[in-house]
C-alpha positions as CSV (number, residue, x, y, z in Angstrom):
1,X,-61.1,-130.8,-27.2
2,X,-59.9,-133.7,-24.5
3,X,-62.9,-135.9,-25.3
4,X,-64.7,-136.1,-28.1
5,X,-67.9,-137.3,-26.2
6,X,-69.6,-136.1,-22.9
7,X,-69.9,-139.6,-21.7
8,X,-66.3,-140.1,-22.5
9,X,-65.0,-136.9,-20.2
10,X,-67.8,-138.2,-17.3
11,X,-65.8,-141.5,-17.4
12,X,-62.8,-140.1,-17.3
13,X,-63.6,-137.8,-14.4
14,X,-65.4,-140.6,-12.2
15,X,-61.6,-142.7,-12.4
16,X,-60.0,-139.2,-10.8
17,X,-61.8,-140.2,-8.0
18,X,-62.4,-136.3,-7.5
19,X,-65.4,-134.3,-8.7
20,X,-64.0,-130.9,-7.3
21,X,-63.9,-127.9,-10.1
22,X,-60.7,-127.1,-8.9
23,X,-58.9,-130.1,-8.6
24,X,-60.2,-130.9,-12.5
25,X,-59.3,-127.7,-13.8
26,X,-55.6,-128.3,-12.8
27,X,-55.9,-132.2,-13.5
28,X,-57.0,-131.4,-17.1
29,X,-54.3,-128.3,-17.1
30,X,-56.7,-126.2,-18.1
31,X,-56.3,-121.6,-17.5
32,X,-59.1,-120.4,-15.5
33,X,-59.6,-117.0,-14.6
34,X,-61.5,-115.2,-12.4
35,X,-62.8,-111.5,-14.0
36,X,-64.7,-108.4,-12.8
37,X,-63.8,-107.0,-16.4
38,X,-66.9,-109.2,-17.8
39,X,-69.8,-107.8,-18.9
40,X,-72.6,-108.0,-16.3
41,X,-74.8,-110.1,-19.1
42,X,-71.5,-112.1,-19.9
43,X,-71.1,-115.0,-17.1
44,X,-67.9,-116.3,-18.5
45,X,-66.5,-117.5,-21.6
46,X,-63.7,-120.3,-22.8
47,X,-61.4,-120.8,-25.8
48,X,-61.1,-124.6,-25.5
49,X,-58.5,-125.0,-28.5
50,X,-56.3,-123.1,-25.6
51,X,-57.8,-124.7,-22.7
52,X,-58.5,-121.3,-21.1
53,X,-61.7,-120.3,-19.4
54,X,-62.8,-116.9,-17.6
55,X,-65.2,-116.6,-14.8
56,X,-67.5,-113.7,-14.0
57,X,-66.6,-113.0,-10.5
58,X,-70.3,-111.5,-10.3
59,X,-71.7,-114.3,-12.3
60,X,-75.3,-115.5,-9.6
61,X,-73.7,-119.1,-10.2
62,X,-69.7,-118.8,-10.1
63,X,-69.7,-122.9,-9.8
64,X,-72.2,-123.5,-12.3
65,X,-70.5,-121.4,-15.0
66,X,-67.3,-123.0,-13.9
67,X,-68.2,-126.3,-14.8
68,X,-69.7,-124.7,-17.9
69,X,-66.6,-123.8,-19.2
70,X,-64.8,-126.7,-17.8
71,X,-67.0,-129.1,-19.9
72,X,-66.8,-126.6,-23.0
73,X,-62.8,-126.7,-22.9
74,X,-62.8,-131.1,-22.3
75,X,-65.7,-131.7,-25.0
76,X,-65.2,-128.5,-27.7
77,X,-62.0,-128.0,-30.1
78,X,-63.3,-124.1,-30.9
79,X,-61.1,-121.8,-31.5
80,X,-63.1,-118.8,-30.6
81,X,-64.6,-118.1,-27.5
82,X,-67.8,-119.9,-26.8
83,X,-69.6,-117.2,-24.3
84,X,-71.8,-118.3,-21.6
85,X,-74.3,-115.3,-21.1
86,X,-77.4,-114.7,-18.7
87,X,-79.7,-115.0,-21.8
88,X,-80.7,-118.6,-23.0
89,X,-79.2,-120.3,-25.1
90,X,-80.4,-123.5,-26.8
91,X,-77.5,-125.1,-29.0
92,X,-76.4,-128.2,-28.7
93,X,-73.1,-127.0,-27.8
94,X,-74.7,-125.1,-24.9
95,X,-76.6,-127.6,-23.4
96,X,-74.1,-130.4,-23.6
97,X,-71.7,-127.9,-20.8
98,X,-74.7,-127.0,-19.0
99,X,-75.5,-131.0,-18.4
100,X,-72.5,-132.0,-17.9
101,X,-71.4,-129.0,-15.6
102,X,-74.6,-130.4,-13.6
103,X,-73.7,-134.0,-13.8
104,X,-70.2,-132.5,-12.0
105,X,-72.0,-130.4,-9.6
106,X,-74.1,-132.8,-8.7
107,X,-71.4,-135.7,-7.6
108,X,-69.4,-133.0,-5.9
109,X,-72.7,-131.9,-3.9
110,X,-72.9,-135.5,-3.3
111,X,-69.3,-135.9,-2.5
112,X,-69.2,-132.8,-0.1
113,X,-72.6,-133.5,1.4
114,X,-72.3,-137.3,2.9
115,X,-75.9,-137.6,1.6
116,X,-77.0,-140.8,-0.1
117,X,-78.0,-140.9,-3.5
118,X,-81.9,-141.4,-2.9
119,X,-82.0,-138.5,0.0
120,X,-81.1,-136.2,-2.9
121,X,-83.0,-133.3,-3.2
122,X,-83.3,-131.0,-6.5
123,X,-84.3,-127.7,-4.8
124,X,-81.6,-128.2,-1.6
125,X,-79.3,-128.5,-4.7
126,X,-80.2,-126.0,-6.4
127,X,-80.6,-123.3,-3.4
128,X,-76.9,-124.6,-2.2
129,X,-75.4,-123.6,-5.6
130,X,-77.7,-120.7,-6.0
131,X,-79.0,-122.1,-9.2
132,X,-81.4,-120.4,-11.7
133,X,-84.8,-121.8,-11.7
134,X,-84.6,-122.1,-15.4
135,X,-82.0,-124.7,-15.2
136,X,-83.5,-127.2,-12.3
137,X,-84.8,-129.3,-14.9
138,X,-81.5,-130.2,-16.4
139,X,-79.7,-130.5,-13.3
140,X,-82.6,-132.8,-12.1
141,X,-82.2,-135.0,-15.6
142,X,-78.1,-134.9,-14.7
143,X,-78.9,-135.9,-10.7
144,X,-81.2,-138.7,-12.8
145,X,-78.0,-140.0,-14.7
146,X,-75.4,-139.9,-12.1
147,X,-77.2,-141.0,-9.1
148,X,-79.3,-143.6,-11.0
149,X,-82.2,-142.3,-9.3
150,X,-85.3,-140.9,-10.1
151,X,-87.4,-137.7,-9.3
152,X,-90.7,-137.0,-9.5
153,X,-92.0,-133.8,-10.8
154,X,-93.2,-132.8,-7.2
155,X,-90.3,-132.4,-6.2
156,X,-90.0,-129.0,-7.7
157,X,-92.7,-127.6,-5.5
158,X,-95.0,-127.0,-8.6
């Protein structure tokens, strides 16, 4: 563990003055690996006491489950591997790497894009990182906290 609060990592990252996955991973010194040795279910996994995180190279979401496991090895001191798997999961743990991996995405989205905060749109976002359904309501509440914006529930096409 880097940080011992989400909030304190996000801070950190915003001084970096990068929100690329990439360009974290070697700021923060961190071992990530891309895998086709996963299994299919299994869409990556990290050891943060190590700092070392693997990918599923068929993982639906290679960025998403990038972040994941970036934000599990700044925010986590385990020492066994916390396993990011295609099946819900709903521990704290859990959700704190999804949001924050969102809150990431989403200023690198921003970043990469040119777009202003209030012409951001959840389902572009989502369809540009090939994110599940099942997570636009997260990465909506982390586009809410970063951009200091808000959107409406129509804006899921419901």
């Amino acid at each position: 563990m880097i940080f011992e609060t989400l909030d304190d990592a996000l801070a950190d990252i915003s001084k970096l003055g990068t929100w690329d996955s990439d360009r974290l991973i070697a700021h923060y010194d961190i071992s990530c690996q891309y895998t086709d040795d996963l299994p299919e279910n299994v869409n990556g996994y990290s050891i943060p006491l190590t700092r070392t995180m693997f990918v599923n190279e068929r993982a639906a979401s290679p960025y998403h489950v990038q972040d994941h496991e970036l934000m599990h090895c700044l925010t986590d001191s385990s020492s066994e591997p916390l396993i990011e798997t295609a099946m819900v999961s709903n521990t704290k743990i859990e959700f704190r790497a999804n949001f924050g991996a969102f809150c990431i995405m989403v200023m690198d989205y921003i970043t990469k894009s040119g777009i202003e905060p209030e012409d951001f749109d959840i389902l572009r976002f989502g369809k540009a990182y090939n994110i599940d359904t099942k997570y636009l309501l997260n990465a909506r509440n982390a586009a809410e906290k970063m951009l200091k914006i808000k959107i409406n529930s129509g804006a899921f096409g419901l």
